[in-house]
MIRONU-25310 format. One record per residue (C-alpha): x, y, z; residue number from 1. Coordinates in nm, 2 decimals. Layout:
// residues N
NODE        X        Y        Z     i
NODE        X        Y        Z   NUM
...
END
This chain:
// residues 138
NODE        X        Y        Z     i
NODE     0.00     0.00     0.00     1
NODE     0.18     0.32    -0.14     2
NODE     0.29     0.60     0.21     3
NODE     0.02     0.84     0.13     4
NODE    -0.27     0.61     0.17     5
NODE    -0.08     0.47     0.49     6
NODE    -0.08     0.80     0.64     7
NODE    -0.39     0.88     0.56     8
NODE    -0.56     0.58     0.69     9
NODE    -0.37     0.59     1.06    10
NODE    -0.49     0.99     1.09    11
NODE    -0.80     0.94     0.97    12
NODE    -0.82     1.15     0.64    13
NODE    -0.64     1.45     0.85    14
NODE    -0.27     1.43     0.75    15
NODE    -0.11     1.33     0.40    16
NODE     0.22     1.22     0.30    17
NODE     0.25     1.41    -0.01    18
NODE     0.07     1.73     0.16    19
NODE     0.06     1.94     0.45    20
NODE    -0.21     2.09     0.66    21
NODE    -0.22     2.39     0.43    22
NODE    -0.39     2.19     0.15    23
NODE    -0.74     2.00     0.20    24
NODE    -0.73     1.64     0.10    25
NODE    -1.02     1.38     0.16    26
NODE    -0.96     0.99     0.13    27
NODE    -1.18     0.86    -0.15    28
NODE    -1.34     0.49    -0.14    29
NODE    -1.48     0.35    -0.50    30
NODE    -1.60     0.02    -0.59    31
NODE    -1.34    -0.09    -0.85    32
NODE    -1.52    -0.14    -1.17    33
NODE    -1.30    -0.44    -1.24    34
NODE    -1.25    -0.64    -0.93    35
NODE    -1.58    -0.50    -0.74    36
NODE    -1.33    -0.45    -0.41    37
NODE    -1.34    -0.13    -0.25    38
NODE    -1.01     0.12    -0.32    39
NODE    -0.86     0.41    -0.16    40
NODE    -0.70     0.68    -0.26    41
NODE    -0.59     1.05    -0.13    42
NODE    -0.67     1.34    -0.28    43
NODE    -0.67     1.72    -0.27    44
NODE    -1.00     1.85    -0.31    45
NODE    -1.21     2.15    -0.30    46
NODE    -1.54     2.26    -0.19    47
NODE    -1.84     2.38    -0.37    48
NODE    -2.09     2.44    -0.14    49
NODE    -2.16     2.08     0.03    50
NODE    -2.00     1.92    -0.25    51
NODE    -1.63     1.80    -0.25    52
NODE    -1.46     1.83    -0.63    53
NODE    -1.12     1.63    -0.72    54
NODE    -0.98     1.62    -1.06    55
NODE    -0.81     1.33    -1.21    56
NODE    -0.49     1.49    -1.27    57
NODE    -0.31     1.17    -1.25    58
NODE     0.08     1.43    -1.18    59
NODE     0.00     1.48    -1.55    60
NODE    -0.01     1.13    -1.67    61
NODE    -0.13     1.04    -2.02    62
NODE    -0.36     0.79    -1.89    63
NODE    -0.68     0.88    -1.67    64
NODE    -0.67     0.76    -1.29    65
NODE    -0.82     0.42    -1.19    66
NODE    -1.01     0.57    -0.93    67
NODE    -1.19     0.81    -1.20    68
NODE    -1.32     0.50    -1.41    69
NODE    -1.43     0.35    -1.07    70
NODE    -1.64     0.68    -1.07    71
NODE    -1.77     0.68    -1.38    72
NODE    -1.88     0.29    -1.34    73
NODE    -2.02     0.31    -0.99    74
NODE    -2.08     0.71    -0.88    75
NODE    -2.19     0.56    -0.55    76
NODE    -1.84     0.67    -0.27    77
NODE    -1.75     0.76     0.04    78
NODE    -1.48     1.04     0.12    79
NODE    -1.34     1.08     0.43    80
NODE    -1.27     1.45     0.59    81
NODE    -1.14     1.52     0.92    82
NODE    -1.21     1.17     1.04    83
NODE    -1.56     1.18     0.94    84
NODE    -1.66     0.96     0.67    85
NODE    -1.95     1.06     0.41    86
NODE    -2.14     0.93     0.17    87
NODE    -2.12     1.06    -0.17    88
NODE    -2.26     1.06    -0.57    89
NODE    -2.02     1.15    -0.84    90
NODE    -2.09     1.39    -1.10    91
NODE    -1.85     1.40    -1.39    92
NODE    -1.87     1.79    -1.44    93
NODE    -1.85     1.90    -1.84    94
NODE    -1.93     2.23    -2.03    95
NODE    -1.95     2.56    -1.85    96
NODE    -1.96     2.39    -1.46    97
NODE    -1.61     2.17    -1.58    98
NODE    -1.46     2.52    -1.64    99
NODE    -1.57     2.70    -1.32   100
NODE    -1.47     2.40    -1.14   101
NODE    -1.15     2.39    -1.27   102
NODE    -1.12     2.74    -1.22   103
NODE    -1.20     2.67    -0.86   104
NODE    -0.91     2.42    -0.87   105
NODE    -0.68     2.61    -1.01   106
NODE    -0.70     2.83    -0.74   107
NODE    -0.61     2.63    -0.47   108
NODE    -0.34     2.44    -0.70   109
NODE    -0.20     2.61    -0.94   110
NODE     0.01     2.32    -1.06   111
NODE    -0.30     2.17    -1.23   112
NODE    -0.22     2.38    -1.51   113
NODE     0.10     2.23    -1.57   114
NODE    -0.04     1.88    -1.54   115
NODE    -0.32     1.95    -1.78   116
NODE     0.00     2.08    -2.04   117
NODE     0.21     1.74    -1.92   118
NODE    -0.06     1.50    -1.97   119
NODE    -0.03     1.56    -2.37   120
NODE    -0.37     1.70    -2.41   121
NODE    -0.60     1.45    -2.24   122
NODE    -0.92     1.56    -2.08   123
NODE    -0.88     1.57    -1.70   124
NODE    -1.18     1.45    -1.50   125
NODE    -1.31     1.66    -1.26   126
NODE    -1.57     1.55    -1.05   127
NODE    -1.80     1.66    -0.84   128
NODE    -1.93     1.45    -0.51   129
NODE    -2.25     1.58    -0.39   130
NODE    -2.36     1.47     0.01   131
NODE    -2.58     1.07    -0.06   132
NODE    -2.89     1.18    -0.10   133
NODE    -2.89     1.61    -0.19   134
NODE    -3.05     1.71    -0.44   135
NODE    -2.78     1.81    -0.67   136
NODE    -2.65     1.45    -0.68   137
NODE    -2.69     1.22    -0.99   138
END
């Protein structure tokens, strides 16, 4: 199991290994679309309202993150925030929303920028994961 996701688990969602305290980051459980097992993953995140939104940055990969086609398969997660684990939908933002959420997380991570020029032009996925059972979910 990689350092991060180590960390993570023994504080709870509070600390990360690749972060500090000045940068939010959730733990995110999907269902893997393959194996059906549940998988974890750290992430930085921001908020839109109740909503939590991660982007599939992948450090600028050319390939899309597992953990966004365990998304897109099975919207139904959890993300864990402080210690506090909630249940969430995922929306896979596009048009006009896509761009102000990027925008939003550009804001707090400027980096994304360069990622979206590394990753040889792939479309990043950015979703957004409304509270189980709002009514801006899916």
């Amino acid at each position: 199991m990689p350092i991060d996701v180590v960390v993570a688990h023994a504080t709870g969602g509070r600390l990360v290994a690749f972060g500090s305290r000045t940068f939010p980051s959730l733990l995110l459980t999907t269902v893997g679309r393959r194996s059906g097992e549940p998988r974890t993953v750290p992430l930085l995140y921001a908020r839109d309202g109740d909503a939590y939104v991660v982007i599939g940055s992948n450090f600028g990969q050319a390939h899309q993150p597992a953990w966004s086609g365990n998304l897109l398969a099975h919207p139904e997660a959890t993300v864990t925030v402080a210690g506090r684990t909630v249940p969430v939908v995922a929306r896979l933002a596009t048009g006009v929303e896509r761009d102000r959420l990027f925008a939003l997380l550009l804001s707090m991570w400027p980096a994304y920028q360069t990622y979206q020029l590394r990753s040889g032009g792939r479309d990043m996925r950015i979703f957004r994961l409304a509270p189980a059972g709002d009514p801006t979910a899916p």
